[in-house]
N, C-alpha and C positions, 0 to 999 in steps of 0.2 A: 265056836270058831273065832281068830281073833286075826284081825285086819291089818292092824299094824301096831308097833310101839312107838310111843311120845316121850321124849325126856323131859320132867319136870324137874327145875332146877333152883335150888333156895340160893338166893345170892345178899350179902349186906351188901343192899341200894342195888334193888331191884331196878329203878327206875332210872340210875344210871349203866345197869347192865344191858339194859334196853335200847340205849345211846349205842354204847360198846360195840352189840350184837348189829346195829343198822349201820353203824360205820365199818367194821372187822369184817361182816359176813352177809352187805347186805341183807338183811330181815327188814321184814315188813312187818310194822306191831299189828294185827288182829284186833286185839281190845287189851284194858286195863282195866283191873278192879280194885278203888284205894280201899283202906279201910277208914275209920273215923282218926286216925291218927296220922295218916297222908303215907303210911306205909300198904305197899302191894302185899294185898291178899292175893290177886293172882293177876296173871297175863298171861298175853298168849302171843306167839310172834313165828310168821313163817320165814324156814330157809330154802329156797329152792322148793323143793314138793313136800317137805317135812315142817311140823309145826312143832313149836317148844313153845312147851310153859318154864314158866318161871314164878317165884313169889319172893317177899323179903324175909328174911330172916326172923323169926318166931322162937329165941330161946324157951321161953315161959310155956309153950307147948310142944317141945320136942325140935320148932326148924332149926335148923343147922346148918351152915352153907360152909364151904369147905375151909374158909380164913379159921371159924372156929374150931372146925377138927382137929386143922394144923395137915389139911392133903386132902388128896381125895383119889380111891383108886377107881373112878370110872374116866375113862377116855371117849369124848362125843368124835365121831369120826366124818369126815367132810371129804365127799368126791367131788372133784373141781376138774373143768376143762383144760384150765390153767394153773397147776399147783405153784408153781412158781408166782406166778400174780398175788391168789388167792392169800400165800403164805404173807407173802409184802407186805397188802391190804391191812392184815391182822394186825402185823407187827408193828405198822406204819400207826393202826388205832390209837395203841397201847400194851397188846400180847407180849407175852414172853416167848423168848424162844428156848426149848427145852429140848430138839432135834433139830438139827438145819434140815432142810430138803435135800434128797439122794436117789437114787437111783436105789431099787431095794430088790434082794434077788427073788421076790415074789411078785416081780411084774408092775411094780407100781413105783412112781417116785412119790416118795412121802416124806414130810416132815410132821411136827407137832409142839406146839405151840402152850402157853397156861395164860389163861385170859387174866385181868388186873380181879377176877372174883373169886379166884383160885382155880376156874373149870380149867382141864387139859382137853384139849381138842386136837383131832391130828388130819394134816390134811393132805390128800394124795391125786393122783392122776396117774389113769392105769395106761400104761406104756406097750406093754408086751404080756402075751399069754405065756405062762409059763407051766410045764406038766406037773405035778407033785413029786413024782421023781428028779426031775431038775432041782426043785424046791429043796426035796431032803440032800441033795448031795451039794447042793450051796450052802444051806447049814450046816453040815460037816465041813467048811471049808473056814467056817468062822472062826475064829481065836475062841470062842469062847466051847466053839463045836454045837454050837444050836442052844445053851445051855442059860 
């Protein structure tokens, strides 16, 4: 059985993503493990009731944080009381903004954000319940028709 998922995330200067994540999203670091080189082997840091690792960047054995991919297609998702604030907060760090916050016809305003380590984070505040049928026939309404 499994309890929950942890995102572990390889970042170049781990230990200034660490800064990043406590000023952008309030985190509170947990612990840090350097190695003999003063580069993070690992840490751990919580947001709210979720914890992330992190670690630096390790070419020479596979790590890869997304500056060196050139992207990254995973999006860490942030529910916040205050999307609006929350979004600020980020931006105000250093985040990029990659969606403004909206109103979204799935009940939520959300925006999304790409931190200075390449991560895309999106963060929202659920507004309104919405049926899935509402859902699909707001997508057919899109220019793009849900596509």
């Amino acid at each position: 059985m499994i309890d929950n998922i942890t995102a572990h995330l390889v970042c170049e200067g781990a230990a200034d993503a660490i800064a990043f994540y406590k000023k952008a999203f309030n985190a509170v670091e947990l612990m840090r493990l350097p190695g003999p080189d003063g580069r993070l082997m690992h840490a751990s840091l919580q947001i709210g009731a979720s914890t992330l690792m992190l670690a630096d960047d390790f070419p020479a054995y596979g790590g890869l944080g997304p500056k060196a991919l050139k992207g990254s297609p995973v999006t860490l998702h942030l529910y916040s009381p205050d999307v609006d604030a929350a979004f600020k907060q980020a931006v105000d760090a250093g985040a990029t903004v990659r969606m403004p916050v909206a109103d979204m016809f799935w009940g939520d305003r959300y925006g999304q954000v790409t931190d200075p380590f390449g991560h895309h984070w999106s963060i929202a505040t659920h507004v309104r319940d919405v049926s899935p049928e509402e859902m699909a026939e707001a997508m057919k309404q899109m220019p793009s028709g849900g596509q």
